[in-house]
C-alpha beads as a LAMMPS data file, in Angstrom:
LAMMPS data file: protein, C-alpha beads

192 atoms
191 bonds

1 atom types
1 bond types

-500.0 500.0 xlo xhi
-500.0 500.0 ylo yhi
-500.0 500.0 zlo zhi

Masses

1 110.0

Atoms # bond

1 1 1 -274.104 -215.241 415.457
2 1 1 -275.108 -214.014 411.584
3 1 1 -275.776 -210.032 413.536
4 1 1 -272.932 -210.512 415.325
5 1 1 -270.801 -211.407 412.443
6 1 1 -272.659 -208.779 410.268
7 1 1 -272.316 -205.808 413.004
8 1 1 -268.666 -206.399 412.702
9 1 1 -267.825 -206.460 409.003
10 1 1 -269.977 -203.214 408.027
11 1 1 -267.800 -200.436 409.039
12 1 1 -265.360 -202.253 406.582
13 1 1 -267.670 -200.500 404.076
14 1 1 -266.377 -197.487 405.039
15 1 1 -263.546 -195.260 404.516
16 1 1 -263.301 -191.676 406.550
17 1 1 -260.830 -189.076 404.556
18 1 1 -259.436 -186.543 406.434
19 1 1 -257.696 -183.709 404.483
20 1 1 -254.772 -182.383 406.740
21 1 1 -252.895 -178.978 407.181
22 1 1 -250.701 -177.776 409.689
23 1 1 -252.892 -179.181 412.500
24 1 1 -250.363 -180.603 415.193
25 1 1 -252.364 -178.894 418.019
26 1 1 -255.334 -180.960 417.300
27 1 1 -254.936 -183.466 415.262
28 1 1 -254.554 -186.173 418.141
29 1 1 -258.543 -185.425 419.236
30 1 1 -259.635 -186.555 415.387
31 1 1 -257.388 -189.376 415.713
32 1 1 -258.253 -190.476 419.012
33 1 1 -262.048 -190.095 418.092
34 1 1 -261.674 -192.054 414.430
35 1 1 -260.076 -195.104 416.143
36 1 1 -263.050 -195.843 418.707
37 1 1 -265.039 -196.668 415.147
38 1 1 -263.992 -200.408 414.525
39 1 1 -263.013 -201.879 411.488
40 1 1 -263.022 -198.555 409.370
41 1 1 -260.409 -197.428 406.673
42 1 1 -258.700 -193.626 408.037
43 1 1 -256.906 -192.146 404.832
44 1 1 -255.095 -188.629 406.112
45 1 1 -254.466 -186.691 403.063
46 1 1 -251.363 -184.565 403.918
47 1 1 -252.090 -180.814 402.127
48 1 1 -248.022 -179.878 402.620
49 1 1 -247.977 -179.651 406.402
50 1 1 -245.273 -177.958 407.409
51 1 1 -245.081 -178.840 411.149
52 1 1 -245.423 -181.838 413.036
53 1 1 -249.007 -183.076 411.925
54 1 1 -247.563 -185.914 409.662
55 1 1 -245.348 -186.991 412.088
56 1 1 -247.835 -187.258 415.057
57 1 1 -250.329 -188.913 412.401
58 1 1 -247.567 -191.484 411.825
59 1 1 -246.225 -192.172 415.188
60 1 1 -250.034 -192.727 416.191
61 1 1 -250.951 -195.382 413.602
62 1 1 -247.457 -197.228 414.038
63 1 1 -248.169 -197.496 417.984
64 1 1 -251.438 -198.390 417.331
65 1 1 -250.631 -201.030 414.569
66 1 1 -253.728 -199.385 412.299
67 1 1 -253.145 -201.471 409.161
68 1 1 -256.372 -200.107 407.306
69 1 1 -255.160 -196.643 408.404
70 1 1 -252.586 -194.659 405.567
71 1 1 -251.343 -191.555 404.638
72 1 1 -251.022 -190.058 401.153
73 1 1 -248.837 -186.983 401.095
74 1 1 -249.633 -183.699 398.410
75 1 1 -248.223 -180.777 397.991
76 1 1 -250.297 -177.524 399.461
77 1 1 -253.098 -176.827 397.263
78 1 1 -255.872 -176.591 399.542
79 1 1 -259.081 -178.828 401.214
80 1 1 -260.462 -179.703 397.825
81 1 1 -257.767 -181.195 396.265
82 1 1 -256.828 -182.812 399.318
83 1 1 -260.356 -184.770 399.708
84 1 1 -260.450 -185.567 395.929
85 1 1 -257.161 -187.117 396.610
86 1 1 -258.673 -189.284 399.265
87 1 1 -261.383 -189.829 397.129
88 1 1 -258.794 -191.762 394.295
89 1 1 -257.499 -193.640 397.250
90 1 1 -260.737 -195.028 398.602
91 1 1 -260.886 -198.738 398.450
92 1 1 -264.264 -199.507 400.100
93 1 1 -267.887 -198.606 399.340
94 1 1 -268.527 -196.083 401.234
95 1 1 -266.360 -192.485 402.294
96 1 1 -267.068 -190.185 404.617
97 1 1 -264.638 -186.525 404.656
98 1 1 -264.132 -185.324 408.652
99 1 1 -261.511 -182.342 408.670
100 1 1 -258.935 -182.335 410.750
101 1 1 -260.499 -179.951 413.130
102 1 1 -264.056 -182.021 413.546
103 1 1 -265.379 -183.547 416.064
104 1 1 -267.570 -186.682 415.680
105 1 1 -269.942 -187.844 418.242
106 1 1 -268.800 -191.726 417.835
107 1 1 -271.833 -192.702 420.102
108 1 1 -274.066 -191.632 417.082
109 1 1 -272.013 -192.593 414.520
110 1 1 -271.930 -195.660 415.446
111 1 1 -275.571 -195.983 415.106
112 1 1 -275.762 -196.130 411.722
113 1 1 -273.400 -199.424 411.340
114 1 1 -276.711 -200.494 410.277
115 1 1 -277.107 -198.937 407.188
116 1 1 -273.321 -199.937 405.845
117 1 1 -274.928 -203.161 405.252
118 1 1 -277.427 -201.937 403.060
119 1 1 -277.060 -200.501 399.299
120 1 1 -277.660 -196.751 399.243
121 1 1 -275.902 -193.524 397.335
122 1 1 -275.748 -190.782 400.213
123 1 1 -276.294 -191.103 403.482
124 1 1 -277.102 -187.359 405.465
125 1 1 -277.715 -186.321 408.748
126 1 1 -279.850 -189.297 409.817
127 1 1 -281.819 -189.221 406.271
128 1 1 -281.104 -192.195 403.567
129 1 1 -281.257 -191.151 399.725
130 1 1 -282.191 -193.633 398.235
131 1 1 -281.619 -194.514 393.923
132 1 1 -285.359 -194.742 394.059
133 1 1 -285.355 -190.385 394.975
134 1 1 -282.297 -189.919 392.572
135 1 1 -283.316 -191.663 389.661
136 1 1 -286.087 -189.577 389.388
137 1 1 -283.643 -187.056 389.026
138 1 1 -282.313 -185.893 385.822
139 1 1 -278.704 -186.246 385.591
140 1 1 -277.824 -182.489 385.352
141 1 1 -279.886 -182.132 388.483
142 1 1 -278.645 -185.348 390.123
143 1 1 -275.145 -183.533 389.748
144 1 1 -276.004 -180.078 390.450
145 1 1 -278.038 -182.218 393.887
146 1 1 -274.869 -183.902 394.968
147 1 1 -272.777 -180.370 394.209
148 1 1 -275.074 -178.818 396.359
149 1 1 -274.292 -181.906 399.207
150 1 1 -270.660 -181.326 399.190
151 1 1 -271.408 -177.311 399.574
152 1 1 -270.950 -176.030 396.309
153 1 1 -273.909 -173.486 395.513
154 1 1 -276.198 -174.859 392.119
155 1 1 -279.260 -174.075 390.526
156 1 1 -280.805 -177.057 391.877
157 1 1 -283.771 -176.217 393.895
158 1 1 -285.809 -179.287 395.923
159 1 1 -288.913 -179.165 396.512
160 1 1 -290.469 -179.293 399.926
161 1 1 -290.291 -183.330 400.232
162 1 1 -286.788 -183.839 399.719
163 1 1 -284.406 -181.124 401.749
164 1 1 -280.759 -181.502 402.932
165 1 1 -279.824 -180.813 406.570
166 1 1 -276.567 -179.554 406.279
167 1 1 -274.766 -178.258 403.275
168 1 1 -270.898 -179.398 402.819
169 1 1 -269.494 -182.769 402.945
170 1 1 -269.747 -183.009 406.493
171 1 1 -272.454 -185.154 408.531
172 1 1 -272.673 -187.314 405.012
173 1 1 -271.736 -190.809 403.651
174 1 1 -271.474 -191.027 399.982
175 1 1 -271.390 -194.051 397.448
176 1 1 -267.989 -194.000 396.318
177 1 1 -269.825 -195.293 393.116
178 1 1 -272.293 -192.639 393.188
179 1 1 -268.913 -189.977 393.255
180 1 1 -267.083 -191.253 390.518
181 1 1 -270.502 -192.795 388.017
182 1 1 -271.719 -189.122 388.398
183 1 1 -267.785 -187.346 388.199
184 1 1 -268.145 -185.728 390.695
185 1 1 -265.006 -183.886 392.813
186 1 1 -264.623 -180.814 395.431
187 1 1 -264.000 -177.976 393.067
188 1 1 -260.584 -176.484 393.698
189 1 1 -260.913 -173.591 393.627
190 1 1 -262.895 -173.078 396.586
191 1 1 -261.139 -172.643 400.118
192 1 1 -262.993 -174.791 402.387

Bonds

1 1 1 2
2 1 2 3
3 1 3 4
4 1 4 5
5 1 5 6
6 1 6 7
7 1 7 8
8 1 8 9
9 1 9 10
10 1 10 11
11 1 11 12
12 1 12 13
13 1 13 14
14 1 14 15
15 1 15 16
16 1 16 17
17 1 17 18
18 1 18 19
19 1 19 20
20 1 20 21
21 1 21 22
22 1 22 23
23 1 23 24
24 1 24 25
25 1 25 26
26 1 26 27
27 1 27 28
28 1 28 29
29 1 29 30
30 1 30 31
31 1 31 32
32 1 32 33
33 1 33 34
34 1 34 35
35 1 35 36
36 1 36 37
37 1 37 38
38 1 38 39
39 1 39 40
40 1 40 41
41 1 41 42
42 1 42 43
43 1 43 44
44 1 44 45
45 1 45 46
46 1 46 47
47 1 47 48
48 1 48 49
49 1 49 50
50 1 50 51
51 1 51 52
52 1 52 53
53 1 53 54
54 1 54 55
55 1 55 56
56 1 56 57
57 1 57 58
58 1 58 59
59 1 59 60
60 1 60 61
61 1 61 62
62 1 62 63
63 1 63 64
64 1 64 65
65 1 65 66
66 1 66 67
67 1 67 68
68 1 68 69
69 1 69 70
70 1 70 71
71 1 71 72
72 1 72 73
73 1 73 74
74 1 74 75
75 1 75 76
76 1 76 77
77 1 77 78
78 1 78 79
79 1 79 80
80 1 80 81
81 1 81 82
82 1 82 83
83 1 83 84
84 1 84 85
85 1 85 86
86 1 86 87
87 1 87 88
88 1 88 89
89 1 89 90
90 1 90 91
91 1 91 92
92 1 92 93
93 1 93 94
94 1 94 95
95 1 95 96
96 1 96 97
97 1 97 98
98 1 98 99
99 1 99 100
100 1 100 101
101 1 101 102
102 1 102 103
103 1 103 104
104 1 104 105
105 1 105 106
106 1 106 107
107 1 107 108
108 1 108 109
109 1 109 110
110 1 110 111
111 1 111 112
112 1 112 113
113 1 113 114
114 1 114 115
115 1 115 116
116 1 116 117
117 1 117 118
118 1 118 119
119 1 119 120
120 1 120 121
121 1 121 122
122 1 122 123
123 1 123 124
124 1 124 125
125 1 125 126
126 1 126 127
127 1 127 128
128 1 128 129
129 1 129 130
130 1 130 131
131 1 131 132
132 1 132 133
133 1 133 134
134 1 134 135
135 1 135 136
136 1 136 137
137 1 137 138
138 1 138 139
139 1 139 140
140 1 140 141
141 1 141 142
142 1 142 143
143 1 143 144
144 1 144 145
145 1 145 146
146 1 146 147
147 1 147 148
148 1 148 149
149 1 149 150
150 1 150 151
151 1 151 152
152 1 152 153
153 1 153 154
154 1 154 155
155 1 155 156
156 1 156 157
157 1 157 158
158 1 158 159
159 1 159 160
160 1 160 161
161 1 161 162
162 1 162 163
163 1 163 164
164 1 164 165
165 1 165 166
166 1 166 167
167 1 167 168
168 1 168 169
169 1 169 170
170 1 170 171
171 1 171 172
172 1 172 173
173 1 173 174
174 1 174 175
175 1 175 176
176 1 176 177
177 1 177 178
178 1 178 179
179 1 179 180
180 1 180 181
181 1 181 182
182 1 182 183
183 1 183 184
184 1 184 185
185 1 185 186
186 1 186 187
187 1 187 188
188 1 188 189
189 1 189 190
190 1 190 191
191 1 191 192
Protein backbone atom coordinates (compact mmCIF):
# COMPACT_ATOMS: atom_id res chain seq x y z
CA UNK A 1 0.00 0.00 0.00
CA UNK A 2 3.13 2.54 1.11
CA UNK A 3 4.56 1.83 -3.08
CA UNK A 4 1.36 2.17 -4.15
CA UNK A 5 0.69 5.34 -2.39
CA UNK A 6 4.32 6.51 -3.13
CA UNK A 7 4.15 5.57 -7.07
CA UNK A 8 1.26 7.90 -7.16
CA UNK A 9 2.33 11.10 -5.43
CA UNK A 10 5.91 11.39 -7.23
CA UNK A 11 5.07 12.80 -10.52
CA UNK A 12 3.54 15.60 -8.25
CA UNK A 13 7.27 16.47 -8.00
CA UNK A 14 7.23 17.43 -11.28
CA UNK A 15 6.37 20.21 -13.47
CA UNK A 16 6.88 19.90 -17.55
CA UNK A 17 7.15 23.63 -19.24
CA UNK A 18 6.39 23.85 -22.60
CA UNK A 19 7.30 27.16 -24.36
CA UNK A 20 4.65 27.71 -27.20
CA UNK A 21 4.60 29.53 -30.66
CA UNK A 22 2.32 29.41 -33.38
CA UNK A 23 2.01 25.60 -33.16
CA UNK A 24 -1.81 24.82 -33.83
CA UNK A 25 -0.83 21.99 -36.28
CA UNK A 26 0.79 20.08 -33.57
CA UNK A 27 0.29 21.10 -30.53
CA UNK A 28 -2.60 18.48 -29.77
CA UNK A 29 0.25 15.40 -30.14
CA UNK A 30 2.35 17.20 -27.03
CA UNK A 31 -0.80 17.57 -25.28
CA UNK A 32 -2.20 14.32 -25.84
CA UNK A 33 1.27 12.72 -24.92
CA UNK A 34 1.80 15.07 -21.51
CA UNK A 35 -1.61 13.96 -20.13
CA UNK A 36 -0.91 10.02 -20.19
CA UNK A 37 1.87 11.14 -17.31
CA UNK A 38 -0.35 11.19 -14.07
CA UNK A 39 -0.35 13.59 -11.50
CA UNK A 40 2.18 16.07 -13.24
CA UNK A 41 1.99 19.99 -13.36
CA UNK A 42 1.82 21.14 -17.59
CA UNK A 43 2.65 25.01 -17.60
CA UNK A 44 2.30 26.20 -21.56
CA UNK A 45 4.15 29.36 -21.79
CA UNK A 46 2.39 31.28 -24.64
CA UNK A 47 5.51 33.19 -26.75
CA UNK A 48 2.64 35.64 -28.61
CA UNK A 49 0.94 32.98 -30.71
CA UNK A 50 -0.79 34.41 -33.19
CA UNK A 51 -3.09 31.56 -34.36
CA UNK A 52 -5.10 29.12 -32.71
CA UNK A 53 -2.44 27.34 -30.39
CA UNK A 54 -3.78 29.09 -27.16
CA UNK A 55 -7.09 28.40 -27.92
CA UNK A 56 -6.72 24.61 -28.68
CA UNK A 57 -4.36 24.52 -25.45
CA UNK A 58 -7.36 25.94 -23.56
CA UNK A 59 -10.26 24.13 -24.94
CA UNK A 60 -8.11 20.86 -24.20
CA UNK A 61 -7.44 21.43 -20.48
CA UNK A 62 -11.13 22.77 -19.86
CA UNK A 63 -12.56 19.37 -21.47
CA UNK A 64 -10.20 17.56 -19.72
CA UNK A 65 -10.73 19.32 -16.28
CA UNK A 66 -6.58 19.51 -15.90
CA UNK A 67 -6.51 21.57 -12.69
CA UNK A 68 -2.58 21.29 -12.25
CA UNK A 69 -2.41 22.23 -15.96
CA UNK A 70 -2.11 26.46 -16.73
CA UNK A 71 -1.19 28.79 -19.13
CA UNK A 72 0.89 31.95 -18.71
CA UNK A 73 0.69 34.23 -21.71
CA UNK A 74 4.06 36.62 -22.96
CA UNK A 75 4.54 38.63 -25.49
CA UNK A 76 6.92 37.18 -28.55
CA UNK A 77 10.38 37.23 -27.46
CA UNK A 78 11.51 33.91 -28.24
CA UNK A 79 12.12 30.05 -26.54
CA UNK A 80 14.34 31.41 -23.83
CA UNK A 81 12.35 33.81 -22.34
CA UNK A 82 9.47 31.71 -22.70
CA UNK A 83 11.05 28.67 -20.53
CA UNK A 84 12.52 31.14 -17.95
CA UNK A 85 9.00 32.26 -17.65
CA UNK A 86 7.90 28.77 -16.85
CA UNK A 87 10.69 28.48 -14.77
CA UNK A 88 9.17 31.61 -12.25
CA UNK A 89 5.95 29.74 -12.42
CA UNK A 90 7.12 26.34 -11.27
CA UNK A 91 5.59 25.30 -8.04
CA UNK A 92 7.01 21.78 -7.54
CA UNK A 93 10.52 20.32 -7.18
CA UNK A 94 11.28 19.26 -10.12
CA UNK A 95 10.81 20.86 -14.12
CA UNK A 96 11.32 19.37 -17.07
CA UNK A 97 11.15 21.90 -20.66
CA UNK A 98 9.46 19.65 -23.78
CA UNK A 99 8.85 22.11 -26.83
CA UNK A 100 5.93 22.21 -28.40
CA UNK A 101 7.10 20.17 -31.28
CA UNK A 102 8.63 17.06 -29.03
CA UNK A 103 7.75 13.97 -28.73
CA UNK A 104 8.14 12.00 -25.46
CA UNK A 105 8.19 8.32 -25.28
CA UNK A 106 5.73 8.23 -22.05
CA UNK A 107 6.51 4.41 -21.75
CA UNK A 108 10.10 5.52 -20.68
CA UNK A 109 9.30 8.40 -19.00
CA UNK A 110 7.39 6.91 -16.91
CA UNK A 111 10.15 4.79 -15.72
CA UNK A 112 11.81 7.09 -13.86
CA UNK A 113 8.69 7.91 -11.38
CA UNK A 114 11.19 6.32 -9.28
CA UNK A 115 13.65 8.76 -8.96
CA UNK A 116 10.96 11.82 -8.21
CA UNK A 117 10.96 10.33 -4.88
CA UNK A 118 14.44 10.71 -4.30
CA UNK A 119 16.58 14.09 -3.70
CA UNK A 120 18.79 14.82 -6.70
CA UNK A 121 19.84 18.22 -8.81
CA UNK A 122 19.65 16.99 -12.59
CA UNK A 123 18.38 14.18 -13.85
CA UNK A 124 19.79 13.29 -17.83
CA UNK A 125 19.19 10.81 -20.23
CA UNK A 126 18.93 7.86 -17.82
CA UNK A 127 22.11 9.23 -15.71
CA UNK A 128 21.46 10.81 -12.00
CA UNK A 129 23.86 13.80 -10.92
CA UNK A 130 24.11 13.60 -7.89
CA UNK A 131 25.29 16.85 -5.11
CA UNK A 132 27.95 14.35 -4.22
CA UNK A 133 29.52 14.92 -8.35
CA UNK A 134 28.56 18.71 -8.16
CA UNK A 135 29.88 19.70 -5.03
CA UNK A 136 33.06 18.76 -6.08
CA UNK A 137 32.55 21.26 -8.51
CA UNK A 138 33.58 24.75 -8.16
CA UNK A 139 30.80 27.08 -8.48
CA UNK A 140 31.98 28.86 -11.70
CA UNK A 141 32.24 25.40 -13.15
CA UNK A 142 29.05 24.07 -11.52
CA UNK A 143 27.43 27.04 -13.57
CA UNK A 144 29.34 26.97 -16.65
CA UNK A 145 28.28 22.59 -16.16
CA UNK A 146 24.61 23.31 -15.93
CA UNK A 147 25.01 26.16 -18.95
CA UNK A 148 26.46 23.60 -20.86
CA UNK A 149 23.11 21.15 -19.85
CA UNK A 150 20.65 23.59 -21.07
CA UNK A 151 22.88 23.98 -24.49
CA UNK A 152 24.65 27.00 -24.02
CA UNK A 153 28.43 26.46 -25.16
CA UNK A 154 31.11 27.11 -21.84
CA UNK A 155 34.53 26.58 -21.08
CA UNK A 156 33.69 23.79 -18.93
CA UNK A 157 35.37 20.70 -20.05
CA UNK A 158 34.54 17.09 -18.07
CA UNK A 159 36.66 14.75 -17.83
CA UNK A 160 36.18 11.26 -19.12
CA UNK A 161 34.04 10.01 -15.91
CA UNK A 162 31.40 12.42 -15.94
CA UNK A 163 29.91 13.20 -19.73
CA UNK A 164 26.43 14.51 -20.74
CA UNK A 165 24.34 12.64 -23.34
CA UNK A 166 22.60 15.24 -24.91
CA UNK A 167 23.25 18.92 -24.86
CA UNK A 168 20.02 21.34 -24.46
CA UNK A 169 17.35 21.17 -21.98
CA UNK A 170 15.77 18.37 -23.50
CA UNK A 171 15.87 14.59 -22.17
CA UNK A 172 16.68 16.40 -18.54
CA UNK A 173 15.00 16.99 -15.11
CA UNK A 174 16.42 19.76 -13.14
CA UNK A 175 16.14 20.80 -9.35
CA UNK A 176 14.13 23.76 -9.51
CA UNK A 177 16.42 24.58 -6.45
CA UNK A 178 19.47 23.74 -8.21
CA UNK A 179 18.12 26.55 -11.17
CA UNK A 180 17.43 29.33 -9.10
CA UNK A 181 20.46 28.58 -5.86
CA UNK A 182 22.90 28.58 -8.89
CA UNK A 183 20.84 31.68 -11.08
CA UNK A 184 20.69 30.10 -13.62
CA UNK A 185 18.18 31.04 -16.87
CA UNK A 186 18.09 30.24 -20.84
CA UNK A 187 20.03 33.15 -22.17
CA UNK A 188 17.85 35.25 -24.44
CA UNK A 189 19.46 35.91 -26.77
CA UNK A 190 19.81 32.67 -28.28
CA UNK A 191 17.04 31.32 -30.78
CA UNK A 192 16.38 27.90 -29.73
Amino acid sequence: MFLAKRKMMSFRNLSVVVPVYNAESYILDILKILIRIPNISVILVDDGSSDSTMLIAENFIKEKKLAMWKIVKSDHKGVSNARNIGISKVGTKYVMFVDSDDSLDVESFLRLENYLCDDFDFLSAGIVHSDEFLNNVSRNHKKALILNMIGVKSDFKMNSNNRLSCPGPYSKIFSVDLLLRNEICFPENVAW
